[in-house]
C-alpha positions in Angstrom: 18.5 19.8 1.0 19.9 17.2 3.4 19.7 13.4 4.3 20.3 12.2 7.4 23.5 10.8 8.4 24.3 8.1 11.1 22.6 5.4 12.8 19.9 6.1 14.5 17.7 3.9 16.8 15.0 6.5 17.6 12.0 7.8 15.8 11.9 12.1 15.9 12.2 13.1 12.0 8.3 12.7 11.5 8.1 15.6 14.2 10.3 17.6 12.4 8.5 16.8 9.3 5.0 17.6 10.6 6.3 21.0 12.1 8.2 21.7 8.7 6.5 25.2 8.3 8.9 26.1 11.4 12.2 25.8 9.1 11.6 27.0 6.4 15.1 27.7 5.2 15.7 23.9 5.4 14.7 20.6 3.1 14.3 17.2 4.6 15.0 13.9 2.8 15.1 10.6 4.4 17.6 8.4 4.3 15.7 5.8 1.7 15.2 8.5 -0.4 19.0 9.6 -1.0 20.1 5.9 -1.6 20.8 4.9 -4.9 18.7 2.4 -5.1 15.6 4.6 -4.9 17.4 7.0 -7.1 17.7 4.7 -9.5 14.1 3.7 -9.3 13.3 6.9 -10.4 15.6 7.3 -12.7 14.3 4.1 -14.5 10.8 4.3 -13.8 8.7 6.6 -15.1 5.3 8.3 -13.0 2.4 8.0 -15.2 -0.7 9.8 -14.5 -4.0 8.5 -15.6 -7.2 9.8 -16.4 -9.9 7.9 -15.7 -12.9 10.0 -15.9 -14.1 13.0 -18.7 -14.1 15.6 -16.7 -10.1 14.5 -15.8 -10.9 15.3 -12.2 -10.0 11.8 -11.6 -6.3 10.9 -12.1 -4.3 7.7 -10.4 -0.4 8.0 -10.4 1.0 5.0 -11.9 4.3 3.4 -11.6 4.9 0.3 -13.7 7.4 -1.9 -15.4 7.7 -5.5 -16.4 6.6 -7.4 -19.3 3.1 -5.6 -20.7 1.8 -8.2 -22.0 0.7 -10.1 -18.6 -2.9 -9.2 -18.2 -2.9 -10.3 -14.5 0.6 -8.6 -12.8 1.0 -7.7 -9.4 -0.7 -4.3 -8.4 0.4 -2.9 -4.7 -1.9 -0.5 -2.7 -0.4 2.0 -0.7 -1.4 2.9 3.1 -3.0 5.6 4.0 -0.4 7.8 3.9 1.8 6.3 1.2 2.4 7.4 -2.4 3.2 5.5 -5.5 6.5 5.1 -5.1 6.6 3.4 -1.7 6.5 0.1 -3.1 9.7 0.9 -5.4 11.8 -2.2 -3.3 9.0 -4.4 -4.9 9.4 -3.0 -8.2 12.9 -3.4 -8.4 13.2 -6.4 -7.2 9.8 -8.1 -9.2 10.7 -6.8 -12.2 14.1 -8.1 -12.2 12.6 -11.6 -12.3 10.2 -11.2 -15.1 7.4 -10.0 -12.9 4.9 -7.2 -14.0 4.5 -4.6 -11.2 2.4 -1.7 -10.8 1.9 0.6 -8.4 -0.6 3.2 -7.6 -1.4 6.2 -5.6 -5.2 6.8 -5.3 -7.0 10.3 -6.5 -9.9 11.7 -3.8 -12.6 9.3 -3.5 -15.2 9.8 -0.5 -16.9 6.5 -0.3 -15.5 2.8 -1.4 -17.6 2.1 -4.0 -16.4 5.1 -5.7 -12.7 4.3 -5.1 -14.0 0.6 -6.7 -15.7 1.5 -9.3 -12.1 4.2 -10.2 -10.0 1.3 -9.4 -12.0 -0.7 -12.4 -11.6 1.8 -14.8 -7.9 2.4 -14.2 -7.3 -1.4 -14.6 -9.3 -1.5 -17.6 -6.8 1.4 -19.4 -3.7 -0.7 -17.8 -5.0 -3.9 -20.1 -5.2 -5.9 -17.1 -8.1 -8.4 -16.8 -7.8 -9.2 -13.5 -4.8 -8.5 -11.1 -3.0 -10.3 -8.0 -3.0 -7.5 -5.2 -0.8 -6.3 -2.6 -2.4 -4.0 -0.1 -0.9 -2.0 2.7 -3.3 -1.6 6.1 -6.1 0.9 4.4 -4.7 -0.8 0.9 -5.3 -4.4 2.0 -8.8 -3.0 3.3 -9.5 -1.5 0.1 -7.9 -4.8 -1.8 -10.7 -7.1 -0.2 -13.6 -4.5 -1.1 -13.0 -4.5 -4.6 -12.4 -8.4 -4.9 -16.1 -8.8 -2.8 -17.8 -5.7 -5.0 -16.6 -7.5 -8.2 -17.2 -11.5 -6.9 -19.6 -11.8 -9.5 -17.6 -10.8 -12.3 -13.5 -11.9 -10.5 -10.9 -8.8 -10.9 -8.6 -10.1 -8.7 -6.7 -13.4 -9.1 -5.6 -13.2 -5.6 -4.7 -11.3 -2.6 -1.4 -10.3 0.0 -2.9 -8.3 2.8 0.5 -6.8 4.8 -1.1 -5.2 8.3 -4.4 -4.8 6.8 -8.4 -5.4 8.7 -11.9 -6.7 7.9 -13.6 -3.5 9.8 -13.3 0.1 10.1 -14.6 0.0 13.7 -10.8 -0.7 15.6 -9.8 2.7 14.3 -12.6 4.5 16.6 -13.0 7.0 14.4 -16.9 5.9 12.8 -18.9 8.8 14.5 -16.5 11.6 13.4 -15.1 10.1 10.0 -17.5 12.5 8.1 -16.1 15.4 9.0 -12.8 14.5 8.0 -13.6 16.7 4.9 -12.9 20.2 6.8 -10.3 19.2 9.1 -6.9 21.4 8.3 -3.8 18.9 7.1 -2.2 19.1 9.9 -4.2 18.4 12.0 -4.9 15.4 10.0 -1.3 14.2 10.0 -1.3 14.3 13.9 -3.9 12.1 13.5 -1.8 9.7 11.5 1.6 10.2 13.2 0.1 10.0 16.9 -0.3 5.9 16.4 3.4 5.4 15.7 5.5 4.1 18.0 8.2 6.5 19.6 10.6 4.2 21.7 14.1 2.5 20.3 13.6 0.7 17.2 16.0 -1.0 14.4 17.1 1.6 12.5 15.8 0.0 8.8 12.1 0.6 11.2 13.0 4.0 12.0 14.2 5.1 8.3 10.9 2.9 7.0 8.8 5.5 8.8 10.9 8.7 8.3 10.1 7.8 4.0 6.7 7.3 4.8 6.5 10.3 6.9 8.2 12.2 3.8 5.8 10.7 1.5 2.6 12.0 3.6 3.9 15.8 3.2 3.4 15.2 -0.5 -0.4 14.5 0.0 -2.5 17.4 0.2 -5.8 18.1 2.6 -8.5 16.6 0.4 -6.2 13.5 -0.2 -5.3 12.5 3.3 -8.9 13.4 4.1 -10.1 11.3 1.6 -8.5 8.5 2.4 -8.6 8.9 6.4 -12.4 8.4 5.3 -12.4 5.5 3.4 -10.4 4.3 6.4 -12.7 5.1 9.0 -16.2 5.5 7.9 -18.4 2.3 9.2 -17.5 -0.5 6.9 -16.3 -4.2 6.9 -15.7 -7.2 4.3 -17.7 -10.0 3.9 -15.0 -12.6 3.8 -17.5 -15.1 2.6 -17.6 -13.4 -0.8 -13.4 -12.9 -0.7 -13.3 -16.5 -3.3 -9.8 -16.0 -4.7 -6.5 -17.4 -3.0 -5.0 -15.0 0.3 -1.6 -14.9 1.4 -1.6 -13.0 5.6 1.4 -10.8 5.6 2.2 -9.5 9.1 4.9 -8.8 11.5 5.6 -10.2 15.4 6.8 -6.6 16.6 4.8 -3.8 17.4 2.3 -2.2 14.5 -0.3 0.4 14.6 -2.8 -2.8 14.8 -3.2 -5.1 17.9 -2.8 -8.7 17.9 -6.8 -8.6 18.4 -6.9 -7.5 14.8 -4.5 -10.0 12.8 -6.4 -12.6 15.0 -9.6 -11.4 13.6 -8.1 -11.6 9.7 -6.6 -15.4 10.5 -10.0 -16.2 11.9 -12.2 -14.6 8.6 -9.5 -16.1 6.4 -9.0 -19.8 7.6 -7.4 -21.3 4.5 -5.0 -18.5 3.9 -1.1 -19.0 3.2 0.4 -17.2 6.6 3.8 -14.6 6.1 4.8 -13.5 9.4 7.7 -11.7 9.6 9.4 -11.4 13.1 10.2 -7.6 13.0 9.3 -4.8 10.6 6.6 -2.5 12.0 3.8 -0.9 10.2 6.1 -0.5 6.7 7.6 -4.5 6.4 8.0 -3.7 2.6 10.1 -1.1 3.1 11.9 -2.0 6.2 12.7 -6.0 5.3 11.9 -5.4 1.6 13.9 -8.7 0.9 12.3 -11.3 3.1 8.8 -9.2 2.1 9.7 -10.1 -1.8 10.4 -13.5 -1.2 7.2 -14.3 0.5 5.8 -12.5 -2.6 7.7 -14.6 -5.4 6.3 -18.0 -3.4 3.0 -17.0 -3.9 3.2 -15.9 -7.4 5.1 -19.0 -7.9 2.0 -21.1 -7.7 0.0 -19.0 -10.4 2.7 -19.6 -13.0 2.1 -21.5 -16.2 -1.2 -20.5 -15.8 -3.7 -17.5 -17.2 -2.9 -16.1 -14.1 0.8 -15.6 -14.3 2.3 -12.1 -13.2 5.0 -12.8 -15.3 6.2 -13.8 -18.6 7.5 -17.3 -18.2 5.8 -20.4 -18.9 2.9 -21.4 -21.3 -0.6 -19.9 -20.1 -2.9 -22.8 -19.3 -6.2 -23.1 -17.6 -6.6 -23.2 -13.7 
């Protein structure tokens, strides 16, 4: 097993990561994942897995620390090809100030009322009553379906969309999404891997995407298909029934989605906070983790003192 070494400015690891069955005498890591800092995260952190269903077909992975007694922390939702642990810069860094921070990675749901109506249950057996989210492109997507499903009966106290959308239509994907299902993995990750950039970049981008990269050869094909589904079958928000507080998390550099996009988010979400961050590609919360956390201590900021505190400090009062 090796990590690399050196700075690097260009983008070529994913390559070697997709074409992995070509060396096989040789392990990959990235350079985020032999820094002590993520080491220590795992180190400190244990990966829960959670059954949500009687059959135990259905079963989230879980990271989570902080004070348990907050019934309304910060949950984070990965991108599509993201895994529990890519949020670990905002657990460490949360946590530290008396935040409660979980992160999940999503079992093999087909439709988005079924990854809903999962994503219920699991906060139900976390003890959370209702929970400020961070989502991730197809996490942010998924973030604002679940607070518009449950509108009638509030799950989420508020929402941080990073590179996220309001439709499934700008992936161009909706007539072929349901075959998803029987497409090998790899082709599947060219998929994925096709819409990121492959010019000169800052090397935190660069090493952002190699640990995502490294993170989507741990998904399997009826994962990646799964979610590549719930990214692209025909669907959009109804930002009309989105009533809690939103904070717009997005970069000025070059993402997998066009200005078009984030135009279309500011326009469906006049009233929300804006975060923009002038570089950090499709992976801000790995790549400028530190400005990332700050924006997401001033919004949790305002909630505290309140029954929607994600942390421990202050005396709970209505809101």
């Amino acid at each position: 097993m090796f990590c690399r070494s050196g700075t690097r400015h260009d983008w070529s690891n994913a390559a070697f990561i997709l074409h992995r069955d070509s060396y096989q005498s040789m392990e990959f890591e990235s350079d985020l994942s032999c820094t002590q800092e993520y080491k220590s995260f795992r180190s400190t952190v244990p990966l829960k897995q959670i059954v949500i269903d009687s059959d135990g077909l259905q079963v989230w992975k879980v990271y989570e620390a902080g004070p348990r007694g907050v019934r309304c922390p910060l949950v984070c939702l990965p991108p599509v090809i993201g895994t529990a642990d890519c949020f670990y810069r905002q657990i460490l860094s949360l946590t530290a100030r008396g935040y409660r921070v979980i992160t999940v990675e999503y079992p093999v749901y087909w439709s988005v009322v079924e990854w809903c109506e999962g994503f219920k249950r699991l906060l139900d057996l976390l003890d959370v009553d209702r929970a400020h989210i961070l989502g991730a492109s197809l996490g942010g997507f998924l973030a604002q379906k679940f607070a518009e499903l449950t509108s009638n009966s509030p799950r989420v106290a508020s929402l941080i969309l990073c590179n996220s959308f309001i439709d499934t239509k700008i992936f161009n994907y909706s007539d072929t999404s349901s075959v998803f299902w029987m497409l090998p993995a790899t082709l599947l990750k060219k998929m994925i891997i096709g819409r990121f950039p492959r010019k000169m970049m800052d090397s935190h981008i660069a090493d952002s995407i190699d640990f995502m990269v490294e993170r989507l050869e741990c998904l399997n094909q009826s994962e990646l298909a799964s979610r590549l589904t719930l990214n692209c079958s025909p669907d959009y928000v109804q930002p009309q029934k989105v009533q809690v507080e939103v904070m717009l998390l997005d970069v000025f550099d070059e993402s997998a989605l066009s200005q078009s996009v984030k135009d279309e988010m500011s326009k469906c979400y006049p009233n929300a906070r804006l975060a923009h961050l002038k570089t950090g590609g499709n992976f801000p919360f790995l790549a400028r983790a530190d400005e990332v956390n700050v924006y997401i201590q001033v919004h949790l900021r305002g909630f505290e003192g309140t029954h929607l505190s994600a942390s421990d400090t202050g005396t709970p009062v209505e809101r």
